[in-house]
Backbone as a ProteinNet text record, in pm:
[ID]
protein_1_A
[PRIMARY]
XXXXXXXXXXXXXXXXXXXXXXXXXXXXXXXXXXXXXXXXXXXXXXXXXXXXXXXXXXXXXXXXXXXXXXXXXXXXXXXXXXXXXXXXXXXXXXXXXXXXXXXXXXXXXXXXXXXXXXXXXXXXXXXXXXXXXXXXXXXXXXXXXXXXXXXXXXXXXXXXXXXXXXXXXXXXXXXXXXXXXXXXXXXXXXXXXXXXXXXXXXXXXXXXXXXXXX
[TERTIARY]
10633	10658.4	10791	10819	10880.2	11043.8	11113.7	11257.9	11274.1	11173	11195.2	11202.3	11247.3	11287.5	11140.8	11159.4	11032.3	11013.2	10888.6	10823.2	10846.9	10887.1	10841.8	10687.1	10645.9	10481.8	10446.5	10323.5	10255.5	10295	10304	10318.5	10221.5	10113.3	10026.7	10126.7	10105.9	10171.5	10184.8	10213.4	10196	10112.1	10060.2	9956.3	9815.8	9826.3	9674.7	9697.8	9793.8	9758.3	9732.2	9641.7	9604.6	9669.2	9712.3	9861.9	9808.8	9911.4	9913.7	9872	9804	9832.6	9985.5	9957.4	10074.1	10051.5	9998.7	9969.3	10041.9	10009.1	10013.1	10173.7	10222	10367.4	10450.1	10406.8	10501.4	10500.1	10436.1	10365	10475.9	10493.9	10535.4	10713.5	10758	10872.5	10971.6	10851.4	10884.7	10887.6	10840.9	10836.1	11003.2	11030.9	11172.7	11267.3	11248.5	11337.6	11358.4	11309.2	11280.4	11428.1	11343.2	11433.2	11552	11577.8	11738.4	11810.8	11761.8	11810.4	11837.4	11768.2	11749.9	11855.7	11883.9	11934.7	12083.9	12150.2	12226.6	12247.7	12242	12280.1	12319.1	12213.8	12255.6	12398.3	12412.5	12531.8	12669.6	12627.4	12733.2	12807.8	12723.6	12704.7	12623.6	12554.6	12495.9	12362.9	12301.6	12136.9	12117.6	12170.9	12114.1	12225.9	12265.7	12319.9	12289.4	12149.9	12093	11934.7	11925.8	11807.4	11748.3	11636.8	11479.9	11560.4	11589	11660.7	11755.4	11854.1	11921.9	11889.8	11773.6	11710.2	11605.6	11558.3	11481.8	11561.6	11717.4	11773.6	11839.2	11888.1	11970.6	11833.5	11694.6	11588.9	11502.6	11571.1	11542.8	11399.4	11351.5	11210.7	11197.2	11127.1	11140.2	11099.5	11142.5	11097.6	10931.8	10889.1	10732.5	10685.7	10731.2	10721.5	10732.9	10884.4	10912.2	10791.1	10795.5	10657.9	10518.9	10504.9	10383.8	10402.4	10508.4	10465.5	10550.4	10610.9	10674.9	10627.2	10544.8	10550.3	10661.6	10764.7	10872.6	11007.9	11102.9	11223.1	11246.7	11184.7	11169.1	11088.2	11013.7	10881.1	10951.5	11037.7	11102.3	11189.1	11244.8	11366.1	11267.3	11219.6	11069.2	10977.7	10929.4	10781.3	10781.3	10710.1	10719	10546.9	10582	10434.4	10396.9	10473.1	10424.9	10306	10248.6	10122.5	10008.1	9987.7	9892.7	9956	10108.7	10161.7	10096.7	10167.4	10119.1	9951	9880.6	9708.2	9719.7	9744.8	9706.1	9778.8	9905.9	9953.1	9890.8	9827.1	9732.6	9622.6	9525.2	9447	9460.7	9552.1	9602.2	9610.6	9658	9667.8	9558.6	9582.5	9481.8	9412.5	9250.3	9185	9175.7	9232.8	9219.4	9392.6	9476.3	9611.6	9577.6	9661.3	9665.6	9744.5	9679.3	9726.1	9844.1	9939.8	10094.1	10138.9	10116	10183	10173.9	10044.6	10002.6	10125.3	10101.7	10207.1	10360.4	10376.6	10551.6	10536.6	10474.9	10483.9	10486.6	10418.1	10381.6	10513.7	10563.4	10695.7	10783.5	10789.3	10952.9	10896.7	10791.7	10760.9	10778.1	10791.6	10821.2	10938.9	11024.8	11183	11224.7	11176.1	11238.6	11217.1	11086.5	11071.8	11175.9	11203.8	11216.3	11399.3	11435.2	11542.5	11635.1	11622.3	11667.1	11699.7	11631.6	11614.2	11705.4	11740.2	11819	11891.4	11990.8	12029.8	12137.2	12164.5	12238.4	12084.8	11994.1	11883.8	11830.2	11818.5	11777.4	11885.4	11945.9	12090.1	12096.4	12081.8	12089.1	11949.3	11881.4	11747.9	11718	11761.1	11763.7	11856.2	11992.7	12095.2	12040.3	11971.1	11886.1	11816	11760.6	11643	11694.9	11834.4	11892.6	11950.4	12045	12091.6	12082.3	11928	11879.1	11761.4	11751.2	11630.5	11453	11502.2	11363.8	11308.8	11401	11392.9	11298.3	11351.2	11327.8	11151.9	11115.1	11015.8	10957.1	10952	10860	10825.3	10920.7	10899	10763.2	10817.9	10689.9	10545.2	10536	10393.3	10344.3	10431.8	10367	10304.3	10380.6	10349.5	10203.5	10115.8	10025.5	9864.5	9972.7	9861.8	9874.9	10030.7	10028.5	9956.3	9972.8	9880.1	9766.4	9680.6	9582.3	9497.6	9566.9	9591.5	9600.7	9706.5	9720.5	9641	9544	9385.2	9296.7	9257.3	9147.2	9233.4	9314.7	9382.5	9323.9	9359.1	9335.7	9172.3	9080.1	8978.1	8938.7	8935.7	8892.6	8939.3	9076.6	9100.8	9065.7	9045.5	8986.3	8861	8761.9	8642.5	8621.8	8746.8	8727.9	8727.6	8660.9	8654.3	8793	8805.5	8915.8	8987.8	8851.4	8881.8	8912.7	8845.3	8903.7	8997.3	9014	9181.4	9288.5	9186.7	9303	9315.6	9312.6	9331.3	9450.7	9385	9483.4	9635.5	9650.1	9750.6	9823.9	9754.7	9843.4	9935.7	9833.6	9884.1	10014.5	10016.9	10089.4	10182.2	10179.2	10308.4	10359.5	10329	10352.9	10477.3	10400	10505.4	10579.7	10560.1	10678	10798.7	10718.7	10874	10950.7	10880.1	10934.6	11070.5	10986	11086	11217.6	11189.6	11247.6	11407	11346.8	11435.3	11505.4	11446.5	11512.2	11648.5	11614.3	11658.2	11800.4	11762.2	11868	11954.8	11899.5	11980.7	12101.9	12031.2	12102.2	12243.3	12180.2	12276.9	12419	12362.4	12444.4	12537.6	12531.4	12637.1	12567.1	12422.4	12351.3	12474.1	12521.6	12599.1	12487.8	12351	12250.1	12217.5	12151.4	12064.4	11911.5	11871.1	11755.1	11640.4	11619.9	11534.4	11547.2	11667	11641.4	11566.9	11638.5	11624.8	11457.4	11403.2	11267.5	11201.5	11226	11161.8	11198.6	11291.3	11302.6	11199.2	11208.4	11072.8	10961.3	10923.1	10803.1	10756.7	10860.5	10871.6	10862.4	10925.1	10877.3	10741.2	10694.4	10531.6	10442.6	10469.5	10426.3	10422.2	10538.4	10522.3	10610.3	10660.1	10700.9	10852.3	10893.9	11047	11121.4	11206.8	11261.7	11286.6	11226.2	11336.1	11189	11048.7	10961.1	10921.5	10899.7	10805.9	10616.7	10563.5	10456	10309.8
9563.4	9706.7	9731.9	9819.4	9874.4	9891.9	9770.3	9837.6	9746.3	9669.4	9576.4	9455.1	9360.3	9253.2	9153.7	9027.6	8970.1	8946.9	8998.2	9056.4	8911.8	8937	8847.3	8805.8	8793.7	8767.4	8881.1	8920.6	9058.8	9056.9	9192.6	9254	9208.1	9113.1	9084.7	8955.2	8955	8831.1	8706.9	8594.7	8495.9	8385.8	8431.8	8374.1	8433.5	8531.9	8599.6	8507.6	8444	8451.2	8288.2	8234.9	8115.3	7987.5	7876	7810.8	7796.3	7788.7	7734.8	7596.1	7546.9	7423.1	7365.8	7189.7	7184.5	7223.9	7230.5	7259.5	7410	7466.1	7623	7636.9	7562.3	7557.2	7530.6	7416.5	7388.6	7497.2	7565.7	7654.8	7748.2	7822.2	7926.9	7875.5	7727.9	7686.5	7710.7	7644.1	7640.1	7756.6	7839.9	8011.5	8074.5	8030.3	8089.2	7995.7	7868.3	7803.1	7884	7884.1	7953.8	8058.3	8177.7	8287	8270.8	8210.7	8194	8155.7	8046.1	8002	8092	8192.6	8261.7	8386.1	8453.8	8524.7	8467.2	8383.3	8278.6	8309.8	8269.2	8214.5	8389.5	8475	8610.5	8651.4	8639.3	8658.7	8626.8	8504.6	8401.6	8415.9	8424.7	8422.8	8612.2	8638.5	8757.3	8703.1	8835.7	8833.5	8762	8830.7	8795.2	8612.5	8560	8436.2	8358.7	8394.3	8307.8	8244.8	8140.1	8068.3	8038.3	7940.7	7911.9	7768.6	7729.8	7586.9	7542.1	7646.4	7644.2	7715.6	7763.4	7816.6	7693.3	7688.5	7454.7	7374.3	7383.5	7289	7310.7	7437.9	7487.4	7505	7448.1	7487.7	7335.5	7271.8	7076.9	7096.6	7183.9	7199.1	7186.9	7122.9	7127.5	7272.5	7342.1	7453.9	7511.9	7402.8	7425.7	7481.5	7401.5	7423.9	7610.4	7618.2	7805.8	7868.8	7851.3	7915.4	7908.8	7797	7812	7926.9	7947.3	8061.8	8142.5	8186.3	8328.5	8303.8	8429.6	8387.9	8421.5	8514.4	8563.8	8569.6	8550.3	8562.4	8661.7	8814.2	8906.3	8951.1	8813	8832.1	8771.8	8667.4	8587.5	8696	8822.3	8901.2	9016.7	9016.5	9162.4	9106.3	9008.3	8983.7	9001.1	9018.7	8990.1	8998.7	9011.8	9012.9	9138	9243.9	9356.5	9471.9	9410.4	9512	9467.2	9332.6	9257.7	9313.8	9346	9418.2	9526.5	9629	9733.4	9777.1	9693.7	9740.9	9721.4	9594.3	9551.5	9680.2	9715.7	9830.4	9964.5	9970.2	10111.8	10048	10003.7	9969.9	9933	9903.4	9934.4	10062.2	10147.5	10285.4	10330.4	10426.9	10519.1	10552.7	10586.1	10654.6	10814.6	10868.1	11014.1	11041.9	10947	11003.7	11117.7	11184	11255.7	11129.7	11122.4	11058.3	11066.6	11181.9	11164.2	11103.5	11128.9	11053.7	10895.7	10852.1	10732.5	10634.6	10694.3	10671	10639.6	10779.2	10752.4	10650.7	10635.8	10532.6	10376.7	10363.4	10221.1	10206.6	10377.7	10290.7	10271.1	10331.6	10310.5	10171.3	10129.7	9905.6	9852	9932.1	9856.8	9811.6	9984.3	9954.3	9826	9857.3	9800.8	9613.2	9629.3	9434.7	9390.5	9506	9466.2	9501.7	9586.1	9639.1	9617.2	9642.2	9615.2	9455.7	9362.3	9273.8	9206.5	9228	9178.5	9210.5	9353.3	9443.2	9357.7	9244.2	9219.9	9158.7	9111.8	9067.6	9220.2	9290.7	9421.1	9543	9519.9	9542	9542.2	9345	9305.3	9327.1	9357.4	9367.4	9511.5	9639.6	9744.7	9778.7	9712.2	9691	9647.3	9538.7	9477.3	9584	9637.8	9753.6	9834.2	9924	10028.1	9913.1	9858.4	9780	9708.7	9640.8	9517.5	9595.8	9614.8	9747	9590	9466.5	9398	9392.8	9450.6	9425.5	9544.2	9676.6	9789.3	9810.3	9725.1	9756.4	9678.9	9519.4	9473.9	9527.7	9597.1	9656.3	9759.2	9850.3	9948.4	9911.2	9799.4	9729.6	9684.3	9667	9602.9	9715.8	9819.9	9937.9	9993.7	9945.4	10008.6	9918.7	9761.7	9668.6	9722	9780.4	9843.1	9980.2	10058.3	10170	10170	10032.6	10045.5	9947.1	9879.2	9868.3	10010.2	10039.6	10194	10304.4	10295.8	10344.6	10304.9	10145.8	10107	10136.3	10115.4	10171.7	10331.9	10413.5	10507.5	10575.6	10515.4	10506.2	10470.3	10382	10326.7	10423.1	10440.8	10530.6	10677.7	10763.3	10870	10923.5	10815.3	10788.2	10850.6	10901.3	10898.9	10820.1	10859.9	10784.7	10696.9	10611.9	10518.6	10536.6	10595.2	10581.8	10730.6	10800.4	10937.3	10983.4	11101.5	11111.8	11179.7	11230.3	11291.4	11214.7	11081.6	10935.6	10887.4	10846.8	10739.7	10878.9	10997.2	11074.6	11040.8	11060.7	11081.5	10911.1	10847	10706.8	10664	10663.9	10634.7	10762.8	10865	10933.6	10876.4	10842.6	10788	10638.2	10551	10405.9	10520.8	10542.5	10614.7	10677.6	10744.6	10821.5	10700.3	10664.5	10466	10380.6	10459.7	10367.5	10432.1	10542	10632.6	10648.2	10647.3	10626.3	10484.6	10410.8	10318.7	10292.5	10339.2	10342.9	10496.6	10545.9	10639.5	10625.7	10507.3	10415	10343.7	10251.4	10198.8	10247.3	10347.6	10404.3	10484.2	10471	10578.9	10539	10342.6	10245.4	10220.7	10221.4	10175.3	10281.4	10367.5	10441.8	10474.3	10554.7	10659.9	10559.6	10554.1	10532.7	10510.1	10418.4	10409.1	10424.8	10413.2	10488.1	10630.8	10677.3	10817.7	10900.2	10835.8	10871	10862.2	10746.6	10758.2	10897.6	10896.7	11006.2	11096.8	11136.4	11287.7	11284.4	11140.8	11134	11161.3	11088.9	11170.5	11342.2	11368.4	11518	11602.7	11533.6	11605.9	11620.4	11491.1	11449.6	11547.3	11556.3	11643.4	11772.3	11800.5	11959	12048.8	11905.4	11999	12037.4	12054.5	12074.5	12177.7	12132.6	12249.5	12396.4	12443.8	12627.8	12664.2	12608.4	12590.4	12756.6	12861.2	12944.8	12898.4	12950.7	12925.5	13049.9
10278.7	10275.4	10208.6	10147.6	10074.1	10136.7	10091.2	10126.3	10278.8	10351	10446.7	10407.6	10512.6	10483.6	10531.9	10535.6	10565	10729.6	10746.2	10866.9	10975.5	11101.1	11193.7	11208.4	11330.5	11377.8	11412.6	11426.2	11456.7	11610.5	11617.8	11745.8	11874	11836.8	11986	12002.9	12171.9	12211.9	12164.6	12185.7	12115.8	12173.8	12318	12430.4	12318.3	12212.9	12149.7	12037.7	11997.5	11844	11848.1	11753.6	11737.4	11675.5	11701.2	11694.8	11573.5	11469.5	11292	11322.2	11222.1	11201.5	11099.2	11131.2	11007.4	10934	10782.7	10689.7	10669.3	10761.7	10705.7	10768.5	10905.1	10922.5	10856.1	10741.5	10652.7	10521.3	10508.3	10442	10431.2	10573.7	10602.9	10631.7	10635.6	10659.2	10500.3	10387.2	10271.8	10257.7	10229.7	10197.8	10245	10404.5	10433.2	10367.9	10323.8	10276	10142.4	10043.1	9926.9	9945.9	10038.6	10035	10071.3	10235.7	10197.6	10128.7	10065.9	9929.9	9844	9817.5	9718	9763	9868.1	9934.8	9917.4	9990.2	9966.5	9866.2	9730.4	9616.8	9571.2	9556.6	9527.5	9587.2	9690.6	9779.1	9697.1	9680.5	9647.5	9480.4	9420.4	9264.3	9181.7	9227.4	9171.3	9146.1	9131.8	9108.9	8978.1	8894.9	8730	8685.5	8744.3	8749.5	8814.4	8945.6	9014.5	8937.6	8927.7	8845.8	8945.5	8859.8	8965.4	9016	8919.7	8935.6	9064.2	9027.1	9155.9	9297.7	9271.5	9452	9443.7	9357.1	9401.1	9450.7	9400.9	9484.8	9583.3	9616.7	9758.6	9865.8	9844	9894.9	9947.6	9841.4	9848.9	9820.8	9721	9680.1	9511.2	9465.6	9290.7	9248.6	9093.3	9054.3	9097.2	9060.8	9028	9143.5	9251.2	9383.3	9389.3	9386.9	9393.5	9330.1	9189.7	9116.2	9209.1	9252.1	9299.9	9431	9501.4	9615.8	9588.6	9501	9387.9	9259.4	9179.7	9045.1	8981.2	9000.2	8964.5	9006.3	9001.9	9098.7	9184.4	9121.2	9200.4	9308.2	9289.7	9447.9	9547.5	9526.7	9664.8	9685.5	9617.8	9686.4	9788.6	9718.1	9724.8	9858.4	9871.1	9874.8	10062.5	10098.4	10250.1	10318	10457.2	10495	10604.8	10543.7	10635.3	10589.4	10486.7	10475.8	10621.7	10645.7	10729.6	10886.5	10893.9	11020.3	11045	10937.6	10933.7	10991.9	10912.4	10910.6	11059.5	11137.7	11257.8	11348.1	11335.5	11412.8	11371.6	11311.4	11301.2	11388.4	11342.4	11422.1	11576.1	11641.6	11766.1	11844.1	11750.5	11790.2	11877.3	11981	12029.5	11918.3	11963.6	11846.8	11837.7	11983	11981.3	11918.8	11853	11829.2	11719.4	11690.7	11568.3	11436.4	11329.7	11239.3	11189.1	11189.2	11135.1	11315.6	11397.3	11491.9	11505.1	11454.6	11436	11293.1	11229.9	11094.4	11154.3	11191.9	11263.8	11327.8	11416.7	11464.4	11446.8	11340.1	11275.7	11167.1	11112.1	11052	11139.9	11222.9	11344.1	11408.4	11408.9	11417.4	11324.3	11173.2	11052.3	11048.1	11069.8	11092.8	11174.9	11289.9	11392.1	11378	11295.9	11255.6	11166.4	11103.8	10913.1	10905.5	10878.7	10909.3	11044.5	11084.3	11251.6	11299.1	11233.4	11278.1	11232.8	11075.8	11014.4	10885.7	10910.9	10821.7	10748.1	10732.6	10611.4	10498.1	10504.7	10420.3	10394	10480.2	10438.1	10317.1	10338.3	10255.4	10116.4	10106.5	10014	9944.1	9973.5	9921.5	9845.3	9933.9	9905	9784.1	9800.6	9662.4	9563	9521	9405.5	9389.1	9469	9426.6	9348.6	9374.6	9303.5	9198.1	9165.8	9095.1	8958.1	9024.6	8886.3	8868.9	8700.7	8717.3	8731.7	8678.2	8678.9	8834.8	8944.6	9083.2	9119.5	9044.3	9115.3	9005.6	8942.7	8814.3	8897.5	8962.1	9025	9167.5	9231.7	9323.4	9305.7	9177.2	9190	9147.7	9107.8	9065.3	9164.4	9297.2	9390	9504.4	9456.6	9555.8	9549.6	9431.2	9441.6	9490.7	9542.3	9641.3	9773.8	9832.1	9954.3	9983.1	9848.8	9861.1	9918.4	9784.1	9869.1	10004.4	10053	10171.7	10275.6	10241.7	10303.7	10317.1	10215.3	10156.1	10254.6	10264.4	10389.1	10501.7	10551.2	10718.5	10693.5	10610.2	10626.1	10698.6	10591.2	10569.4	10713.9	10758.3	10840.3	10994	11017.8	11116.9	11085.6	11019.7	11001.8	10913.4	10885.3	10842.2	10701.8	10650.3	10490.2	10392.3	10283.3	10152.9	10152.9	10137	10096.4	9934.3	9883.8	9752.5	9682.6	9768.2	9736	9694.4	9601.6	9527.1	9641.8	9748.2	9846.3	9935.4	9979.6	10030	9982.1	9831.7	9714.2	9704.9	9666.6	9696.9	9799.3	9917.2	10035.9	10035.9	10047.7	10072.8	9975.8	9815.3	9766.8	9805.7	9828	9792.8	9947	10038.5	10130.9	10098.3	10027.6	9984.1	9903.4	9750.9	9732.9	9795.6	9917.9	10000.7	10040.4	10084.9	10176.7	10062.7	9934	9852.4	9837.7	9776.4	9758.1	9848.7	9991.9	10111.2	10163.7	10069.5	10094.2	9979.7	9853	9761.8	9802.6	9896.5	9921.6	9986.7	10071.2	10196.1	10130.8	10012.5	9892.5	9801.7	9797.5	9682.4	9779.8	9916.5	10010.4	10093.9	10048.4	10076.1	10273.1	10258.8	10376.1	10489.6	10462.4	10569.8	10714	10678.9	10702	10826.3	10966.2	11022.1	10933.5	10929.6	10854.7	10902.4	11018.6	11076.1	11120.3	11108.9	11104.3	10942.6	10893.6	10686.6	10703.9	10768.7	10775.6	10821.9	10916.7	11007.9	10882	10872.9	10759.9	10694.5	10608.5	10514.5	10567.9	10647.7	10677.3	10709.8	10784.6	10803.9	10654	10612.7	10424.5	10396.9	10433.4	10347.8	10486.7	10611	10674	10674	10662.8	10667.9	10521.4	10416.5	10325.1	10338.9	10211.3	10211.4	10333.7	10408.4	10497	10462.8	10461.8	10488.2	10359.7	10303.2	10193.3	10220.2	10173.5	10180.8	10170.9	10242.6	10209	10239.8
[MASK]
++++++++++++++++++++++++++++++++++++++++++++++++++++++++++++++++++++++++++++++++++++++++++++++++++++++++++++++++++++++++++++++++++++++++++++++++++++++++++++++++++++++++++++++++++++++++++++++++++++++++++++++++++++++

């Protein structure tokens, strides 16, 4: 998701969820190795002076390796695993909620995984975004796999077309605000409560600019 950092484990207990095997532990070990590395080195040196080379070796993984689970440098800054959160925390929801209450809600669990958890990776992530424009260009190419993601949740909790143009609207202008606000967080020297900046956003996409005639 847009502007978070990489997701913990889903919100069901950990007595529900089914143990990894190795394979997929080392999987998911290499993947965080990658990023801190990669995180790390940005810190240290700058974005556009950090290579593949040197996050292979602050990572004790060869290049090829990185490539194979980033195709780009900008997916290990970017990439995370909160679209698969997300879907599962909608689908949790009461089914008699009203749908913008359902939403608030699933971002204030986004926040609270993503942001909250660990606002210097969140930081630095949101800075690249405003910053390095190849950061903020792969960002928006990716926004439109969360869209539609955001499309079947939709679909599925309020039994419309998925594919419909007043679906695909709502949903993307939805990541857009997400970005948008995160990118405002960014530029605003991360001062803002970020979960408050959220809530505004949404209150926009709900009811429309404050003081709006209508």
């Amino acid at each position: 998701m847009t502007g978070m950092t990489a997701a913990r484990p889903t919100s069901t207990s950990s007595a529900d969820r089914p143990r990894l095997g190795l394979r997929e532990r080392k999987k998911i070990k290499t993947r965080e190795a990658i990023r801190a590395a990669t995180y790390a080195l940005v810190e240290e040196q700058g974005y556009d002076a950090t290579t593949i080379e040197q996050i292979a070796e602050r990572a004790e993984v060869s290049p090829s390796t990185v490539f194979r689970y980033f195709p780009t440098k900008e997916d290990i800054v970017l990439t995370d695993e909160y679209d698969s959160v997300i879907l599962e925390e909608i689908r949790q929801r009461p089914a008699e909620e009203p749908w913008p209450d359902t939403i608030r809600h699933v971002m204030r669990r986004a926040v609270q995984l993503g942001v909250e958890e660990d606002r210097r990776i969140s930081r630095l992530r949101t800075h690249l975004m405003v910053q390095v424009p190849a950061v903020r260009s792969r960002m928006m190419e990716s926004m439109s796999v969360t869209g539609r993601m955001l499309c079947r949740a939709i679909g599925e909790r309020t039994g419309r077309d998925p594919e419909s143009l007043e679906v695909r609207v709502y949903a993307m202008s939805l990541i857009g605000g997400l970005m948008e606000t995160s990118m405002y967080w960014a530029e605003h020297g991360h001062h803002d409560d970020f979960a408050a900046l959220v809530d505004r956003s949404l209150d926009v996409l709900q009811h429309g600019l404050p003081g709006e005639n209508r």
